[in-house]
C-alpha positions in Angstrom: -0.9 -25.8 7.0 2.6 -26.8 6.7 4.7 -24.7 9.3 8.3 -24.4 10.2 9.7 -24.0 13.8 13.0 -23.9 15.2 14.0 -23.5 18.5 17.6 -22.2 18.9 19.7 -23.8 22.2 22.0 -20.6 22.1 23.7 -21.9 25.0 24.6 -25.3 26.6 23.4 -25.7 29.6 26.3 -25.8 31.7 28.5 -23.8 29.5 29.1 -21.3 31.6 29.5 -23.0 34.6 26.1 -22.2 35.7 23.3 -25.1 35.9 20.2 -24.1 35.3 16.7 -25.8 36.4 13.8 -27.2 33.6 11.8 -23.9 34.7 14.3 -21.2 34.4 14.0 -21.0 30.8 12.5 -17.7 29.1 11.4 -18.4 26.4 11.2 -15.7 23.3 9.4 -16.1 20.3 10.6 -15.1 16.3 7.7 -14.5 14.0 9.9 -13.5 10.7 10.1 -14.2 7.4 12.9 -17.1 6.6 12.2 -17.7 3.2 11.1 -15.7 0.4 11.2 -12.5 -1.0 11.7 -10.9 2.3 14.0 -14.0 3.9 17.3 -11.4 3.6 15.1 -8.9 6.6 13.4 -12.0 8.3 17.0 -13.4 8.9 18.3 -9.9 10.6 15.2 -10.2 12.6 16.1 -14.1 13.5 20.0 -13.0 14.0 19.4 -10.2 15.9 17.0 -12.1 18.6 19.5 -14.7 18.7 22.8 -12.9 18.9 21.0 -10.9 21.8 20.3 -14.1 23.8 23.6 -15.7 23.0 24.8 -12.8 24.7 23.0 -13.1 28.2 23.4 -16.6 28.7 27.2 -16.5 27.8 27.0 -13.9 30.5 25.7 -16.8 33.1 21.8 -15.6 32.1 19.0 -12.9 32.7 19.1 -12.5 36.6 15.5 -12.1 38.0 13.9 -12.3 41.3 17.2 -14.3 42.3 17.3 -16.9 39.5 19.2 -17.0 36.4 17.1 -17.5 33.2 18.6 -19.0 30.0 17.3 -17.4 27.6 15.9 -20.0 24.3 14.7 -18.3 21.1 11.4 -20.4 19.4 11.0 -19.1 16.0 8.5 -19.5 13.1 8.5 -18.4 9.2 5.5 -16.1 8.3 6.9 -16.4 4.4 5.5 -12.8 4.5 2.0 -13.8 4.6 -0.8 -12.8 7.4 -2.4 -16.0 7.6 1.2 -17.5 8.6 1.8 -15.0 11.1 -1.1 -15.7 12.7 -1.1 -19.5 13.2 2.7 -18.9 14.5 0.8 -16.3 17.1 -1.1 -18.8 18.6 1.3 -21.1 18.7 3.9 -19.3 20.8 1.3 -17.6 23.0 -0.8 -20.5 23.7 1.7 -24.1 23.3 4.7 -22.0 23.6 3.6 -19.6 26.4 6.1 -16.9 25.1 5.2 -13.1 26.5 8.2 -11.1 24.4 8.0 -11.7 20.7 10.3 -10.1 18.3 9.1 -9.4 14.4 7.6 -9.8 12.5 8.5 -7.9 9.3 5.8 -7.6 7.0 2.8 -4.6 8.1 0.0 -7.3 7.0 1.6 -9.9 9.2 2.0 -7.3 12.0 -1.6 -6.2 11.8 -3.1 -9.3 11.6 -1.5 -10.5 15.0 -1.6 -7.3 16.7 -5.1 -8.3 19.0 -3.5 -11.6 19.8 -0.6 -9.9 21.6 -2.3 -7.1 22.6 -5.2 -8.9 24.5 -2.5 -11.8 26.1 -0.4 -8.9 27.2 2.5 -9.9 24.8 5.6 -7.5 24.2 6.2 -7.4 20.7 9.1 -5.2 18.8 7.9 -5.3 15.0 9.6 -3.8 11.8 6.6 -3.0 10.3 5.7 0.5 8.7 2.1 0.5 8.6 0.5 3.8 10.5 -1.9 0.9 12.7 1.1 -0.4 14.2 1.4 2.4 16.7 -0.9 3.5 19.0 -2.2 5.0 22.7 -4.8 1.8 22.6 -1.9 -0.8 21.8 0.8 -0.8 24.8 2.2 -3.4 24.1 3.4 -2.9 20.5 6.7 -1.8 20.0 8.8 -0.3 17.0 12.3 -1.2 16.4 13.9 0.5 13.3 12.4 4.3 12.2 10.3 4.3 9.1 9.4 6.6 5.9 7.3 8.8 8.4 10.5 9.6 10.7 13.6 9.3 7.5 12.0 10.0 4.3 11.4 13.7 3.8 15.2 14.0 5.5 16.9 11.4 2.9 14.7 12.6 -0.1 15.4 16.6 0.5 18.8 15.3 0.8 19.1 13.3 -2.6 16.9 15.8 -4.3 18.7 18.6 -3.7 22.4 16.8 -4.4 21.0 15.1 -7.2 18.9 17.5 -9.0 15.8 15.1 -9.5 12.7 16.3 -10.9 11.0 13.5 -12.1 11.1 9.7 -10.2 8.9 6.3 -10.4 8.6 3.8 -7.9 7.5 0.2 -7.4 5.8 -0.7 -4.6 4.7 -4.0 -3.5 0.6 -4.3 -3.3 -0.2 -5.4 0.2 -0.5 -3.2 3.2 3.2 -2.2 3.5 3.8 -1.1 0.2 0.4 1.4 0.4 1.7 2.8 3.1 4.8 3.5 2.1 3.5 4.6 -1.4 1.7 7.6 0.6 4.5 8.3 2.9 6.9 8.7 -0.2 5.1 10.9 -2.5 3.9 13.2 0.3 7.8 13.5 1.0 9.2 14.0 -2.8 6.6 16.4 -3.7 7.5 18.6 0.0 10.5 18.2 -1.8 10.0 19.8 -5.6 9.5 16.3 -7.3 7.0 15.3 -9.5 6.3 11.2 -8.6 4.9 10.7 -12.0 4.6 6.6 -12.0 3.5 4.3 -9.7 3.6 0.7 -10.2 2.3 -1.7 -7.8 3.0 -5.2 -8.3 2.8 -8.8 -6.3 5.2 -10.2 -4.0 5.9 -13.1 -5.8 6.6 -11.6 -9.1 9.7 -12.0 -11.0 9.7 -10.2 -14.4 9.3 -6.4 -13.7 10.1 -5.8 -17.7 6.2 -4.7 -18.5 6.6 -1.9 -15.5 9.6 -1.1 -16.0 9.3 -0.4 -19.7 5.8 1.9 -18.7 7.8 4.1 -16.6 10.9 4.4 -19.1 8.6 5.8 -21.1 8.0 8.7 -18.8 11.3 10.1 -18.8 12.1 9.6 -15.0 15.7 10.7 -13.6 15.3 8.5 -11.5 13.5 5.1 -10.1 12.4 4.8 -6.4 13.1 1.2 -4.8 11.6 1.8 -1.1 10.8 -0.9 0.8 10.7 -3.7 -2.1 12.3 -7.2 -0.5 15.5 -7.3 -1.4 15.5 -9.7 -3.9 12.5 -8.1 -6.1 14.8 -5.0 -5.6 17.6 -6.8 -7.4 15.9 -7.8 -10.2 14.3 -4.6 -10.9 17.8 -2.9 -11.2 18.9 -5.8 -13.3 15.7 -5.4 -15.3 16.2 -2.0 -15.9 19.4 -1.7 -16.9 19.2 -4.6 -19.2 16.6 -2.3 -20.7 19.3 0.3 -21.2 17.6 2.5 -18.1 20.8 5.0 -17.2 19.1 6.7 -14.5 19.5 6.9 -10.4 18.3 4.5 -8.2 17.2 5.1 -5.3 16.0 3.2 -2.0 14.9 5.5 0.9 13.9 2.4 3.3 14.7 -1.0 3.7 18.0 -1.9 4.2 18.8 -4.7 1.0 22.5 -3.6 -0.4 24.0 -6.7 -0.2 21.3 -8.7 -1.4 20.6 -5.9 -4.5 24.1 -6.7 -5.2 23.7 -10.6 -5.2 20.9 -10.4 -7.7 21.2 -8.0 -9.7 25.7 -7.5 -10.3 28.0 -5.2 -9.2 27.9 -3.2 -12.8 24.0 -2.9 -12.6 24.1 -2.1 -8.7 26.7 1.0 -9.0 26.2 4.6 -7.8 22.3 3.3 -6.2 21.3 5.4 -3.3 20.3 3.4 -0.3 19.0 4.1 3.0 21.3 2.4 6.1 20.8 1.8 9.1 24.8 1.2 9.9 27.9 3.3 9.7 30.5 0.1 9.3 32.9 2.7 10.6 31.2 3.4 14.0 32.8 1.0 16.6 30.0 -0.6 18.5 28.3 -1.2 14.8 32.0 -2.6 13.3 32.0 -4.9 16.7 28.2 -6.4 15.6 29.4 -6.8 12.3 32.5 -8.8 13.3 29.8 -10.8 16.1 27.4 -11.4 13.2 30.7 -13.1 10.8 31.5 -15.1 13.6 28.1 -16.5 14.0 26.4 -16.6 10.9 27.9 -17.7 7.3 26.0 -15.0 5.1 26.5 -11.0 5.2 24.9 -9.0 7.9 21.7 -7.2 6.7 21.3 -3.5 7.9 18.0 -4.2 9.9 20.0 -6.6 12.3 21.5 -4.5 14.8 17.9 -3.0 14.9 16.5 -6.2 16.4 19.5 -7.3 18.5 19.3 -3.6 20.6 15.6 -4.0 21.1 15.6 -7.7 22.3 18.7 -6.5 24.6 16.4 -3.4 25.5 13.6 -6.0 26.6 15.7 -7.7 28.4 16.9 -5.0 30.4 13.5 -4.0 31.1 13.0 -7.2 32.4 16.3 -7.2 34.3 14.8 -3.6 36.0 10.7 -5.1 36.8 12.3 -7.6 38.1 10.0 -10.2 36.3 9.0 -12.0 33.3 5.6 -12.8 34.2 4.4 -9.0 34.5 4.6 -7.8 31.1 2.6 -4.4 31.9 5.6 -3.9 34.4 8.2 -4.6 32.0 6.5 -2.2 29.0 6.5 0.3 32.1 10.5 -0.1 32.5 11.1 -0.4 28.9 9.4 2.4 27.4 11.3 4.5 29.8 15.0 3.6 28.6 16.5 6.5 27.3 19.8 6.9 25.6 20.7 3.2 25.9 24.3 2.3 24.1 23.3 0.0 21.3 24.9 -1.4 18.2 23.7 1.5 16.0 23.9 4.3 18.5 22.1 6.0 21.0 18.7 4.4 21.4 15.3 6.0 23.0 11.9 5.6 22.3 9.8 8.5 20.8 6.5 9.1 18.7 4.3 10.2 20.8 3.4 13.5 18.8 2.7 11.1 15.9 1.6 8.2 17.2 0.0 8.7 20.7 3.1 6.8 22.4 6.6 6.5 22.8 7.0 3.3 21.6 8.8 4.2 18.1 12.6 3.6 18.0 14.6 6.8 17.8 17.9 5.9 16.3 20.7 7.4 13.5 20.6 6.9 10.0 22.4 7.3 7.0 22.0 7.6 2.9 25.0 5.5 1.1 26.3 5.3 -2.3 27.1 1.8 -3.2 30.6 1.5 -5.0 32.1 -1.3 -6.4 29.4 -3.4 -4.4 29.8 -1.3 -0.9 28.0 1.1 0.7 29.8 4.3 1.6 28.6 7.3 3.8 27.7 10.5 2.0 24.9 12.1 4.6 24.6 11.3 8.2 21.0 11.9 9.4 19.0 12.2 12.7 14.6 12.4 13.1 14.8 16.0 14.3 18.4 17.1 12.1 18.1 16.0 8.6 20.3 14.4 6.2 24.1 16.5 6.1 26.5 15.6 4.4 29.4 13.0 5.6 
């Protein structure tokens, strides 16, 4: 099986004036997905890790039981397949001896490696939706951006009401993420008063969405719902549609993909969508990532970033506080008890215990855009327990 790996040196070794030995290295491992469909989240995944370790060892390192750790980031592409995910599992577990891994992205992917980490004691901090991420019987699994269960009926009570939808089809990819999410969306738009009258379901790879689009058309939707597709299938099921002469909304209630929609599918064919953000670009410590994530990286920031650099910089103070990076069961002890830390996108905690049997699921702000004239701008500002209100 061909496989890529790339280890990222974030930091010279003496850069900083501080020297450090062949065994103070922690090592962290990236299971994302590089290339693909789904590259545009794997890459905020990737960026975020990275930027997060950049920052320590610019700092002179992770201080811990009186060394100084550099911190080296080891990561493999998944290409959003299980199988992937799983030979890049046992690789940084048992060659790489990693015991914090961040990703992956995809819910099959996340499943599939879930007893690997769980029985070795790994700390992983996934993006995946599925319900059989989170559990009491998995303590060492960790959520880092909210999902349709926490934002969905919030954004779509939002949009509904504003908008005045009454009828919507979706597309959802057919692989354990996009069932999920198919549930967790039409449970929310009917709460809310619309009628999901079409559902298409459709492989990852596939490129011409003309055939599913032209089924749906035909049911007289206001409106076509584009949660969690990659971004690029995203793209060209806007430019599909409105090739097709489809003058509805759009609308994304997950998965952050606005730049990327706008790459594929134009600015004409991307204006007035609806999309679901992670970021306000106008809130400071978010405007300072940005500008980080410029300075670093020659492509646009995708919304899921800031996600994964706060969690790796949350594991890392949890590690800072045990006091080790051997004892994992110490460190999930000191991390699921952060509350209220100061991240890129806002307050951070950890909740879900009412719905999950733990507090390991992200609590964080969130936000429904417009996108104008390729941008996305503010119109609700939301919270888990507040709802969407208008900006």
């Amino acid at each position: 099986m061909m496989f890529k790996k790339t280890t990222v040196a974030v930091m010279s070794l003496c850069a900083s004036g501080v020297v450090y030995a062949a065994d103070d290295t922690l090592n962290i491992g990236v299971i994302a997905t590089i290339s693909g469909a789904g590259a545009g989240w794997g890459q905020a995944v990737q960026h975020g890790a990275e930027l997060a370790a950049k920052e320590v060892n610019e700092a002179g390192g992770l201080d811990v039981s009186g060394k100084k750790y550099k911190v080296n980031v080891i990561t493999y592409d998944d290409k959003y397949q299980a199988g992937e995910a799983v030979t890049a599992v046992n690789r940084l577990v048992h060659q790489d001896k990693v015991k914090f891994i961040v990703g992956p992205v995809g819910s099959a992917a996340a499943v599939a490696i879930k007893p690997v980490t769980e029985k070795n004691g790994v700390v992983m901090s996934t993006m995946a939706f599925s319900e059989k991420i989170l559990n009491a019987q998995s303590p060492y699994t960790f959520r880092a951006n909210v999902t349709t269960v926490e934002f969905a009926q919030a954004q779509i009570n939002w949009v509904a009401k504003k908008h005045g939808i009454k009828k919507i089809g979706s597309f959802f990819p057919n692989d354990e993420t996009g069932l999920q999410v198919s549930k967790d969306v039409e449970k929310a738009y009917g709460n809310a008063g619309v009628e999901l009258v079409g559902k298409e379901f459709y492989e990852r790879d596939r490129v011409d969405f003309v055939p599913l689009l032209t089924r749906l058309m035909g049911l007289d939707v206001d409106a076509i719902e584009l949660n969690i597709n990659a971004p690029s299938s995203a793209g060209l099921i806007v430019k599909q549609a409105r090739d097709l002469g489809f003058e509805g909304l759009f609308i994304r209630t997950g998965g952050p993909a606005t730049q990327e929609i706008v790459n594929v599918a134009g600015k004409e064919s991307a204006e007035g969508i609806l999309v679901h953000t992670l970021v306000d670009p106008d809130y400071a410590p978010t405007k300072a990532y940005i500008e980080l994530h410029k300075a670093n990286y020659a492509q646009a920031m995708n919304g899921f970033s800031p996600s994964f650099y706060d969690t790796t910089r949350m594991i890392f103070e949890a590690i800072r506080q045990a006091q080790t990076i051997e004892d994992t069961q110490a460190v999930v002890g000191k991390l699921e008890n952060i509350k209220d830390f100061d991240g890129a996108a806002g307050k951070l905690s950890w909740t879900g215990k009412s719905t999950y049997g733990i507090d390991h699921q992200i609590s964080t702000p969130f936000y429904v855009a417009e996108v104008v004239n390729g941008q996305e701008v503010i119109r609700a500002k939301c919270t888990i327990s507040g709802g969407c209100l208008d900006n």
